[in-house]
C-alpha positions, 0 to 999 in steps of 0.5 A, a space after each residue: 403921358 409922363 410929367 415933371 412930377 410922375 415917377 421914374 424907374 430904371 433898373 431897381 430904382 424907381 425915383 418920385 419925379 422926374 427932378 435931379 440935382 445935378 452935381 455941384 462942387 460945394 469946396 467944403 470937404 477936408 481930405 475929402 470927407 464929408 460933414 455936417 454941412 454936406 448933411 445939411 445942404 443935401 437933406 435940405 434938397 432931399 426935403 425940398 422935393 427933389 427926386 434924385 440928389 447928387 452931391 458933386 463930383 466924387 473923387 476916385 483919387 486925391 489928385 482927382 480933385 480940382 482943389 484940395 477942399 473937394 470931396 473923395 470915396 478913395 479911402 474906406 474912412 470917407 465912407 461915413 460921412 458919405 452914409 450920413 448923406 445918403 441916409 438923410 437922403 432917403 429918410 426925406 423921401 429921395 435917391 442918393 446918387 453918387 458921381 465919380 469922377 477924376 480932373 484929370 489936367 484941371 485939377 490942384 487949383 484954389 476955390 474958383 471964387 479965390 482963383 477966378 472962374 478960370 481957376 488958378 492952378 497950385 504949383 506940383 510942389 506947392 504943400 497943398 498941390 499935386 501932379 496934374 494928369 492927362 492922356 497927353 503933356 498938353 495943358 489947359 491954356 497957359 494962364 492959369 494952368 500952366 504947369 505941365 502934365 504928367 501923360 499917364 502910362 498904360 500902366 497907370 490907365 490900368 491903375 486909375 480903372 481899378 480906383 474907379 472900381 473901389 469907388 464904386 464899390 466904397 459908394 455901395 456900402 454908403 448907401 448910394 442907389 445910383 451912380 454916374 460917372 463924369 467924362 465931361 467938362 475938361 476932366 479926365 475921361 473928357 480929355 481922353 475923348 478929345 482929339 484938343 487933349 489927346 494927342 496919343 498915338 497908341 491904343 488910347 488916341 487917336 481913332 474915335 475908337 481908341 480915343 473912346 477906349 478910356 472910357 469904355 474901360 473904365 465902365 467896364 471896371 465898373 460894371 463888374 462891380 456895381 449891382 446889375 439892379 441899380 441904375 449906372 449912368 454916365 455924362 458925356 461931354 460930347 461937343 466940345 464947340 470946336 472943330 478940332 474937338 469932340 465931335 455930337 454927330 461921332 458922340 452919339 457912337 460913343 453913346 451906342 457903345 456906352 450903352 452896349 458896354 453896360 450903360 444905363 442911361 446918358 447924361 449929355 453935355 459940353 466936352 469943356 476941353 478949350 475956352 475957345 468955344 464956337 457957336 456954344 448954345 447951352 446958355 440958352 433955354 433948354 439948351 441941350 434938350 434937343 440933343 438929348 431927344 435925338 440921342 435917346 431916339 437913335 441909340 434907344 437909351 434913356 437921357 438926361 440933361 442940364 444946363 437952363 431948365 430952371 423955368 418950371 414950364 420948360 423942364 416940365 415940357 421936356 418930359 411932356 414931349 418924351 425928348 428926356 427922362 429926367 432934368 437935371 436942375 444945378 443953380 436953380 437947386 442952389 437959388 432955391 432948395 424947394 424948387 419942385 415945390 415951388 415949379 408943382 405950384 406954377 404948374 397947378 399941380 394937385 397937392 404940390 405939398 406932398 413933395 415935402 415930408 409928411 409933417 411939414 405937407 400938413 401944416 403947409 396943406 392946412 394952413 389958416 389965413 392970409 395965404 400969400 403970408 405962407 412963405 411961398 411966392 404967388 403962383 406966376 400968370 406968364 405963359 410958358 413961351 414968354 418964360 422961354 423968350 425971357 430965358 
């Protein structure tokens, strides 16, 4: 029976648990590099335990950023910095994976914590804003974005699809083992998948065929380039909690085609295209868990998923019952980069120090004295389903 922490293979990649790092945007970059932050921040994880180690978002194009301080592969001098990461991602013992992805309508904004959750969007002719683009001259709300949006032509679609091929070619020669690419949460693939952002009548809108057309395009360009022996992914935003949105029942059709495209493995979640969600669930436990299960038993594709799996006994469950392949962890993995650490002892795993690097699982193994004085915390006598109940 599979567990949290036995190993994973798809394609030529074989992962030590089944632990990602979801992809977080850390506002650290300058014109899009990576830095010694970003090598620290990573290789901290890396060490911590975690099995795959996604950095962010990775911007194919300088105004597929959200704000001008986020990281980019669109130009061959952010390859550096990128094989810094990946090079202490695995020397720690980890994957590299690497999301591309383009914001689309939701991107020339200032730091969340300077601009609010919500984002404050920076004007075109701002010195550090750009041009927002979408499927359609639709914005996202008019409070804090509310300049317009520039509809990208077929001829630009075309263009955007070849700079996500040149992104994964650049993540290649960086060293990343694993890619996936973002069509969810608002940005640019999610707004083509939805009806509430996309208001085409030519052959990218409209029908869920043609609406879906972006997105299978833009594998497509990936898939010619990216090795057949490594593992390419994607995260659907597939419910956007609006009856005017994407649809799950039409996203698991998608997925059907994702996966006939080329398509390795799903990474499911919310479509993030309107504030004014209806009867949202992913704040709950688990959340997207079950979702996940159908998805993977009906399509016959692997799946993964985020969103509150944070308390060790219910991501460790979600592999145990064979409903997912792997969990994504994002703020628990902020909170605490040796979460595997940590959830292997409340989980009673054999040796919970191997997880670590050799050296540091030897003194950690043999430590002498007063064993709560280690450093980590006591192992937690709840069972799962109050940890469940508590959230």
């Amino acid at each position: 029976m599979p567990h949290l922490f036995s190993p994973y293979t798809l394609k030529g990649v074989t992962l030590r648990n089944r632990i990602a790092m979801s992809p977080m945007t850390m506002y650290r970059s300058t014109d899009g590099h990576m830095d010694d932050f970003h090598v620290m921040y990573l290789g901290a994880r890396a060490a911590g335990g975690f099995g795959l180690i996604y950095p962010e978002q990775v911007a194919i194009t300088p105004d597929g950023r959200t704000t001008p301080h986020c990281a980019g592969i669109w130009k061959d001098d952010q390859v550096e910095g990128h094989r810094r990461v990946t090079s202490i991602i695995d020397e720690m013992g980890s994957v590299a994976g690497i999301q591309l992805g383009h914001t689309g309508r939701n991107g020339s904004e200032l730091k969340p914590w300077v601009g609010g959750m919500l984002g404050s969007q920076l004007p075109p002719d701002h010195p550090e804003g750009w041009q927002v683009v979408g499927p359609s001259d639709v914005p996202y709300g008019f409070e804090k974005r509310p300049y317009p949006v520039h509809p990208l032509s077929v001829d630009e679609i075309r263009t955007i699809h070849r700079q996500y091929a040149e992104a994964a070619v650049r993540a290649h020669e960086a060293g990343y083992r694993w890619l996936e690419m973002h069509f969810a949460h608002g940005y640019l693939g999610a707004s083509f998948y939805s009806p509430l952002a996309n208001k085409r009548t030519d052959a990218y809108g409209g029908s869920l065929e043609n609406r879906a057309r972006f997105l299978l395009e833009a594998l497509d360009a990936v898939r010619e380039v990216w090795p057949e022996d490594l593992p390419l992914t994607a995260r659907l935003g597939c419910d956007d909690f609006h009856p005017d949105g994407a649809q799950f029942e039409e996203s698991i059709e998608v997925v059907r085609w994702l996966k006939d495209h080329g398509l390795d493995m799903i990474d499911l979640s919310m479509g993030g295209n309107t504030d004014d969600m209806r009867d949202a669930f992913f704040p709950t436990p688990s959340a997207w868990v079950e979702r996940g299960a159908r998805v993977r038993a009906e399509v016959g594709i692997p799946a993964t998923v985020s969103w509150n799996l944070g308390v060790p006994q219910n991501a460790d469950r979600a592999i145990r019952e064979d409903k997912v392949d792997l969990v994504l962890l994002g703020r628990p993995a902020l909170a605490n980069p040796h979460w595997p650490v940590w959830a292997a002892r409340e989980l009673g795993h054999d040796d919970p120090f191997t997880l670590v690097p050799e050296d540091w699982g030897w003194w950690l193994s043999n430590f002498r004295g007063h064993d709560p004085s280690i450093g980590w915390p006591g192992v937690a006598r709840q069972d799962a389903d109050e940890l469940q109940a508590a959230g």
